[in-house]
C-alpha positions as CSV (number, residue, x, y, z in Angstrom):
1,X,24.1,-39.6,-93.6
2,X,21.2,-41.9,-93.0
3,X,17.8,-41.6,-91.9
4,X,17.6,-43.2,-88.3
5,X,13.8,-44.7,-87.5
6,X,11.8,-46.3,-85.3
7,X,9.2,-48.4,-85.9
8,X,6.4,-49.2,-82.6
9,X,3.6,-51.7,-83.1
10,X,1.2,-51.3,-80.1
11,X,-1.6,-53.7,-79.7
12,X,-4.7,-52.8,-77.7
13,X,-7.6,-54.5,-76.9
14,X,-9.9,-53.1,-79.5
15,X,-9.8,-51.2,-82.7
16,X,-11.5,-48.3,-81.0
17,X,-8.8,-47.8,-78.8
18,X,-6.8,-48.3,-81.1
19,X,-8.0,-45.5,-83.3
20,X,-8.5,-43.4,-80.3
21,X,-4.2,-43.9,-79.4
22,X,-3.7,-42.7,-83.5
23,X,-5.6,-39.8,-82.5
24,X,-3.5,-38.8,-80.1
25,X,0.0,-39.9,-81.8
26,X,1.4,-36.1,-81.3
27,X,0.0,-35.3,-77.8
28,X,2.3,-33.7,-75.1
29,X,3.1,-36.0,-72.6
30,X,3.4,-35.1,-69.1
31,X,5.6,-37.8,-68.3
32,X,8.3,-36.9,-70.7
33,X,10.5,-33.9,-71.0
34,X,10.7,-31.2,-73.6
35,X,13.2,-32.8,-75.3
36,X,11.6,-36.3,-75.6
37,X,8.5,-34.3,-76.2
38,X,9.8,-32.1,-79.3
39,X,10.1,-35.7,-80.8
40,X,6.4,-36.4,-80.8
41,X,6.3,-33.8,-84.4
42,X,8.4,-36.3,-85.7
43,X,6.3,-39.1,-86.0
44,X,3.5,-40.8,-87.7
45,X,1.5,-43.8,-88.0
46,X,-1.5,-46.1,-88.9
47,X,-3.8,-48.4,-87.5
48,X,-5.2,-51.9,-88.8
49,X,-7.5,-53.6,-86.3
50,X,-6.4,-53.3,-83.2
51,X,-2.5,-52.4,-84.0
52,X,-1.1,-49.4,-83.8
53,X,2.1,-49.1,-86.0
54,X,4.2,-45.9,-85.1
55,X,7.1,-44.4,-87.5
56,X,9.6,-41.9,-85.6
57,X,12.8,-40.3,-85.7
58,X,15.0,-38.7,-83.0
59,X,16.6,-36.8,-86.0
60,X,15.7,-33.5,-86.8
61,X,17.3,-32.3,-90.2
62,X,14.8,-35.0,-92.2
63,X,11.8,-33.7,-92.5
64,X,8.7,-35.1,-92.2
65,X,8.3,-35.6,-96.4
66,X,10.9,-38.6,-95.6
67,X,9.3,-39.7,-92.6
68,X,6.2,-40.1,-94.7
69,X,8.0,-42.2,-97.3
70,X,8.2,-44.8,-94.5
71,X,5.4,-44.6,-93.2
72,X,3.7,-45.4,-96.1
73,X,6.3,-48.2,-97.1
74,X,5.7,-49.9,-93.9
75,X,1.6,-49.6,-94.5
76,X,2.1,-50.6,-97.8
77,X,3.8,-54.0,-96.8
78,X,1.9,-54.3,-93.6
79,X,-1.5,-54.7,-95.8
80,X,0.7,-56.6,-98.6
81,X,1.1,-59.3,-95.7
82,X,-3.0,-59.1,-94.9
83,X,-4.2,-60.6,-98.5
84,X,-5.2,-64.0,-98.0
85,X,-2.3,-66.3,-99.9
86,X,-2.6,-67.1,-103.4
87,X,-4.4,-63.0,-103.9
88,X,-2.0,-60.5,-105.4
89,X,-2.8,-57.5,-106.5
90,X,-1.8,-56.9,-110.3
């Protein structure tokens, strides 16, 4: 069995609110039930500028150790893509 993910880029209009949304990645939200609500443990993110990038899963036998993994895979080649051409890190 694989791992199913989700990956969510939000943009907002700053980086404040940007960082203020990552803040609040796991809140309950009214507007959803418990079920899509028990979801919100499941997930996990980072923010560069004023983008929001959100990892989640609707699967609950992987832990959050693999959700993690692509988190950090996805931040990893998000800032990969930032460097300005011809700059590699070595």
């Amino acid at each position: 069995m694989f791992p199913r993910f989700t990956i969510i880029r939000e943009t907002y209009e700053n980086p404040e609110l940007a960082s203020t949304r990552l803040k609040r990645l796991r809140d309950h939200d009214p507007s959803l039930d418990d079920k899509s609500n028990s979801g919100l443990v499941l997930r996990d993110g980072f923010a560069t500028g004023k983008e929001v990038w959100i990892v989640t899963t609707d699967a609950t036998i992987f832990s959050y150790r693999e959700l993690s993994k692509v988190k950090k895979n996805l931040e990893e080649l998000k800032s990969a893509k930032a460097e300005p051409a011809g700059e590699s890190q070595r």
